[in-house]
N, C-alpha and C positions, 0 to 999 in steps of 0.2 A: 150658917148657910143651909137650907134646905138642900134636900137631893135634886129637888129638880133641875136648878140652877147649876149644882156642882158638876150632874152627868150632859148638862147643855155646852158646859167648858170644855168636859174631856172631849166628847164629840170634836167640837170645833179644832181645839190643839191637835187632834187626830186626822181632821182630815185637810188642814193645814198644807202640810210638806206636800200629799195628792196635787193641791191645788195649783202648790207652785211650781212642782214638776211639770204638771199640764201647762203652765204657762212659761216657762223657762224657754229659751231661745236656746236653736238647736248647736251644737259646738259647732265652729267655723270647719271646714276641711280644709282651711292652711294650717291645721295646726297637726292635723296628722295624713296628707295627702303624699309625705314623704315618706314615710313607713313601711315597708317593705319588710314579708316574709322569707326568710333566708333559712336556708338547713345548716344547722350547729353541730349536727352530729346525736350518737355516734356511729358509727359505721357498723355497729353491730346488729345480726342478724335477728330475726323474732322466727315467730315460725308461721312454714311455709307449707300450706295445706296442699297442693295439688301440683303435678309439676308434668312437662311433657317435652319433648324432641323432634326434631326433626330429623327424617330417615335416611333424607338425603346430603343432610350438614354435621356432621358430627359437632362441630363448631356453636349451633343456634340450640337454644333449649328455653323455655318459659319457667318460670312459677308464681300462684297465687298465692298473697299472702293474707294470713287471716283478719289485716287489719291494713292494709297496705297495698290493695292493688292487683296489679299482674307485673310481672319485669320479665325482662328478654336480656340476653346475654347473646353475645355475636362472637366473643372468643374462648370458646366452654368454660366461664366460670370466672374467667378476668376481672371482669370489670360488668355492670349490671345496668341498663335502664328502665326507669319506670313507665310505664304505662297506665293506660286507663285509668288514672288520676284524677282525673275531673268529671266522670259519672257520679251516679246518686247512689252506687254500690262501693263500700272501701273491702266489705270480709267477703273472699270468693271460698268456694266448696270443690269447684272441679272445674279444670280447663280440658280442651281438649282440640287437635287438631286436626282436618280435615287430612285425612290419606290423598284422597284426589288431586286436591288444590291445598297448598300447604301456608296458602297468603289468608286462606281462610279459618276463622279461630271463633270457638264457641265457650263462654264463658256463665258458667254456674253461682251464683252467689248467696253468703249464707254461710255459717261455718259449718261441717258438715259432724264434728266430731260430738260428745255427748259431756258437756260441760254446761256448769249453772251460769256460765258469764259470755254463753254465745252471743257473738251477733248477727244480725237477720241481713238481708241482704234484698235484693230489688226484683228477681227473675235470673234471666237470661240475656247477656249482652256477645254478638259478632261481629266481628271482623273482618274487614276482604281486604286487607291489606298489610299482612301481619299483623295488627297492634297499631298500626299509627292511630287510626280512628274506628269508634264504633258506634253503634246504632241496638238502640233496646229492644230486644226480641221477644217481650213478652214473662208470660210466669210470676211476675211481679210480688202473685199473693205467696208463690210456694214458699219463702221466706229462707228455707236453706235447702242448701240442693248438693244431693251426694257425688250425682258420678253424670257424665254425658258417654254418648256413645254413637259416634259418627259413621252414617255406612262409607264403607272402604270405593262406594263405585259411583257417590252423588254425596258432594256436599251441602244438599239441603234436604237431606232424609237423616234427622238425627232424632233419636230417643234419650230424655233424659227422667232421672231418678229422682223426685221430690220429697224431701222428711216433713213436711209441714211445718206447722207452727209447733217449735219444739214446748211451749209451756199450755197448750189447752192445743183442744180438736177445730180443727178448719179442714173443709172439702177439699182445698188445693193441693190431693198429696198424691203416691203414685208414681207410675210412669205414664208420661208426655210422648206422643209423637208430633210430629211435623215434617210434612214432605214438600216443605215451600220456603224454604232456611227459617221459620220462626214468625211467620206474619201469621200463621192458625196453629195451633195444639189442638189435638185431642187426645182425653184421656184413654188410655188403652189398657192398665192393671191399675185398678185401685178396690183396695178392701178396707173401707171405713173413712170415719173423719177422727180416727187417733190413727193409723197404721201407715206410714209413709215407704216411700223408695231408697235404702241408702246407697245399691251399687249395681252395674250392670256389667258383663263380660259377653266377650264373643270372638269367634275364630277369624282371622280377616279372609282367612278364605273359602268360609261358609257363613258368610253376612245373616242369612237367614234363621241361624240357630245363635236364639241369645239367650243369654241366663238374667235374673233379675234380684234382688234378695230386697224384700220387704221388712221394716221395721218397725214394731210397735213400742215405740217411747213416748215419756212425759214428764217434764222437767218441773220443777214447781220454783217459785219465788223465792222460798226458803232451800237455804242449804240441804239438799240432798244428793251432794257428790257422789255418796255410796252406795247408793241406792240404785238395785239392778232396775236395768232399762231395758224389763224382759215382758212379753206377753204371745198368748196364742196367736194373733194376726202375723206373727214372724214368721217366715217360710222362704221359699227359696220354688222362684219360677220359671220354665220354659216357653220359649216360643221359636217356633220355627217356621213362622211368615216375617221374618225380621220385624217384630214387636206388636203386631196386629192383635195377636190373639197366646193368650196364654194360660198354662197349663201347671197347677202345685202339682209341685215334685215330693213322694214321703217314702217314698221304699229306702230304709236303712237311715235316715235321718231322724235325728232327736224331734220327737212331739213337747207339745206340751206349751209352756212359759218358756220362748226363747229369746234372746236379744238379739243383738248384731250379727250379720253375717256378711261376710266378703267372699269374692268371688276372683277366678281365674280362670282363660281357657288357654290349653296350649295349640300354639299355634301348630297348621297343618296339619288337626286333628280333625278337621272339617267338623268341629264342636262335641265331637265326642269325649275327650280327655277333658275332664274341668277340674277345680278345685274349690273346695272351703272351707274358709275358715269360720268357727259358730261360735261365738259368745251364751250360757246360758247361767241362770242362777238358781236360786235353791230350789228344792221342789222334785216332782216327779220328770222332770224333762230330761235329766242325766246327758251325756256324752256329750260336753260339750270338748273342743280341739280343730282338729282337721279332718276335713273325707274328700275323696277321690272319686270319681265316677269315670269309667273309661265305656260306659256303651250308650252315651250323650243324656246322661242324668236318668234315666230308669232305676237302676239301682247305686247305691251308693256305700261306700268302702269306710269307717271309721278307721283310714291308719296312724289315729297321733292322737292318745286320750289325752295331750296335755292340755289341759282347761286353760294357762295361762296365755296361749295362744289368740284365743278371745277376746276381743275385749271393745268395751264401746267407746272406747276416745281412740284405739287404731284401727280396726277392722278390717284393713287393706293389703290383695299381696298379689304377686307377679308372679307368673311360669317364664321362665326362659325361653325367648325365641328361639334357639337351638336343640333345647334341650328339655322335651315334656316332663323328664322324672327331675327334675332342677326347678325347683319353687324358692320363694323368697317371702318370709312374713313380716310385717311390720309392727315394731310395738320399740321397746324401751330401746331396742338394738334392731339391727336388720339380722334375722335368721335364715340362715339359707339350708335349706336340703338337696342330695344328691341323688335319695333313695326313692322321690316319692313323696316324699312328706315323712316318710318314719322313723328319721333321726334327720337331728336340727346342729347346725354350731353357729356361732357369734360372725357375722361376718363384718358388721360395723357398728359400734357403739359404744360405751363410754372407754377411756377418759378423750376421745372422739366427739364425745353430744349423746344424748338420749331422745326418746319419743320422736319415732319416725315413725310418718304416716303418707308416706308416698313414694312406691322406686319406678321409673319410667327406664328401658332396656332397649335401644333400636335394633332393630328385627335385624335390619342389616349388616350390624356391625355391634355382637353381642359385649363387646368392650367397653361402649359408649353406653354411658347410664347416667343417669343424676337421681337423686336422693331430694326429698323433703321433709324436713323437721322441726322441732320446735327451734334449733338453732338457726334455722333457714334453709336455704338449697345450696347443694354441693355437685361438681361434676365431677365424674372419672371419666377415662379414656383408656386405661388400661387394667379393665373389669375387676373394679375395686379396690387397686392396692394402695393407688395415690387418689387423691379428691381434692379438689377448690376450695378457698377456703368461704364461709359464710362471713367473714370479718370486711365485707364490701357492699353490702345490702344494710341500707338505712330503715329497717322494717322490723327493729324492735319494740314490740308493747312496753311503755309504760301507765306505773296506774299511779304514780303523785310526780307532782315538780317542785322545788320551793327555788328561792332566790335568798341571797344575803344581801347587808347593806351594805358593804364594799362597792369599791367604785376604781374599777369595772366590775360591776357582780358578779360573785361564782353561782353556776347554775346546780342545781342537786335534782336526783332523781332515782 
């Protein structure tokens, strides 16, 4: 047989099966119209990137899950409902709830942490009705979004913090304004298309003094977990027209190649007292840990050279509404200091859960708090000693499933 004949065969056997798929008649829907998707469990927690309260219920608290939504809890921590399940965002980055009007709820999506297996998320989705239903606000392209920050006196003036597209440079990064609940942004701090927003702090009773911390990361295809997610674009900014215009802050902070940075203000410090925490890596940038700045970011205080205090998958930490020299950092445990920042102790963490990246503290009632982590969200009511358990939240990532051939099949995963 010549070739030519032979390679006219394979052709044809080849595109055969094509053919008859294209002509195949499509499966009835009586035969899978009864099918129904049902939750099998387990009840076990995943982790829960962002979490918030209400000030006036110790009872209601939120949290985002990295792969799973928003959920709302009605008896601190009992018993958990999902939300926002059926938008075109599942990994959110930061929620946040309006001070004013508390029915209204701002939702960031995108995971916000520094991992090779994030995922990206849609913009910005709100709320006017706790959670029941929501409406796309925009942002779409920022793809992960660190922190929102609502003013205390109008909840349609919010600023939020956008990382960009965490694996190459896009425009959409920065901080967002909007003083129309999210029908226009405009950008208000942006330094480049690799340099994004990861967090924002401010006094609720000096709205107009915000803090902002810019980040310069880039994640590549290939495994690079290790690899600092440090660059000049990092810095940490001022504004005091509540987001309008802003101002880098360098007296007494590390230069150079920095990463991550978190931020805090305490409250009724009308934004003078703030805090941060700095992630940096090798190189000439040095001090990375905690600083302090008590005359509203002019100068700033290194009181904690512990470098592990940094870090670019936690970056997040709270001051105590009561209590300005009372900070809290987040990383493998919750650490709390008494002094300031200048000595730290364990205040929750293993054989508890590890990797916490989120404490939310009502102003009103410094007892009430919840926690977010990779084991999920937990609440306390009695400033930390007892907590809820995560074993109620169906928001565990899995990455395989198999089945056996038994009958009824066991499920694996």
């Amino acid at each position: 047989m010549s070739a030519r004949p032979a390679a006219s065969i394979l052709v044809a056997l080849l595109l055969a099966p094509s053919a008859h798929a294209a002509t195949a008649a499509p499966v009835p829907t009586a035969l899978y119209q009864e099918l129904h998707w049902r939750q099998i469990g387990p009840y076990r927690a995943g982790w829960a990137t962002s979490v918030a309260g209400l000030t006036d219920d110790p009872r209601m608290y939120y949290f985002g899950a990295a792969g799973g939504g928003v959920w709302r809890t009605t008896n601190a921590g009992q018993t958990w409902q999902p939300l926002m399940q059926h938008e075109s965002a599942a990994a959110v980055g930061a929620i946040a709830i309006a001070p004013s009007n508390p029915r209204v709820l701002y939702v960031g999506t995108g995971q916000e942490g520094m991992r090779y297996d994030l995922m990206s998320g849609d913009g910005v989705f709100r709320s006017d009705d706790a959670g029941e239903t929501w409406k796309h606000a925009g942002l779409e392209a920022t793809r992960h979004i660190g922190a929102i920050l609502i003013d205390p006196r109008d909840p349609d003036r919010v600023l939020v913090a956008a990382i960009g597209h965490a694996f190459g440079p896009n425009p959409e990064r920065g901080v967002y304004l909007t003083t129309d609940g999210g029908r226009r942004w405009q950008p208000v701090l942006q330094a480049g298309d690799s340099v994004g927003a990861v967090d924002l702090a401010s006094d609720p009773s000096e709205p107009r003094v915000v803090y902002a911390a810019l980040w310069q990361m880039r994640l590549h295809p290939w495994l690079d977990y290790f690899q600092p997610q440090i660059g000049s674009g990092s810095g940490i900014y001022r504004s005091t027209d509540g987001g309008s215009h802003w101002t880098r802050l360098e007296s007494g902070l590390p230069q150079g190649r920095v990463g991550r940075i978190g931020l805090a203000v305490a409250s009724k410090s009308r934004g003078r007292i703030a805090y941060a925490v700095v992630a940096v890596g090798p190189g000439p940038a040095g001090g990375g840990g905690l600083y302090r700045t008590s005359d509203g970011g002019d100068h700033w205080e290194h009181v904690n050279a512990d470098a592990s205090l940094g870090n670019a998958y936690f970056g997040r930490m709270t001051v105590a509404p009561d209590d300005p020299n009372t900070v809290y950092v987040m990383g493998q445990s919750i650490q709390r200091s008494r002094d300031g920042g200048r000595h730290f102790e364990v205040m929750r963490g293993s054989p508890g859960g590890d990797d916490y990246h989120h404490l939310w503290i009502n102003p009103r009632d410094p007892r009430a708090m919840i926690a977010g982590s990779d084991q999920g969200a937990a609440v306390s009511l009695d400033g930390g000693a007892t907590w809820s358990s995560w074993y109620n939240q169906p928001t565990g990532q899995f990455y395989h499933l198999a089945a056996d051939d038994r009958f009824p099949y066991h499920i694996y995963s």
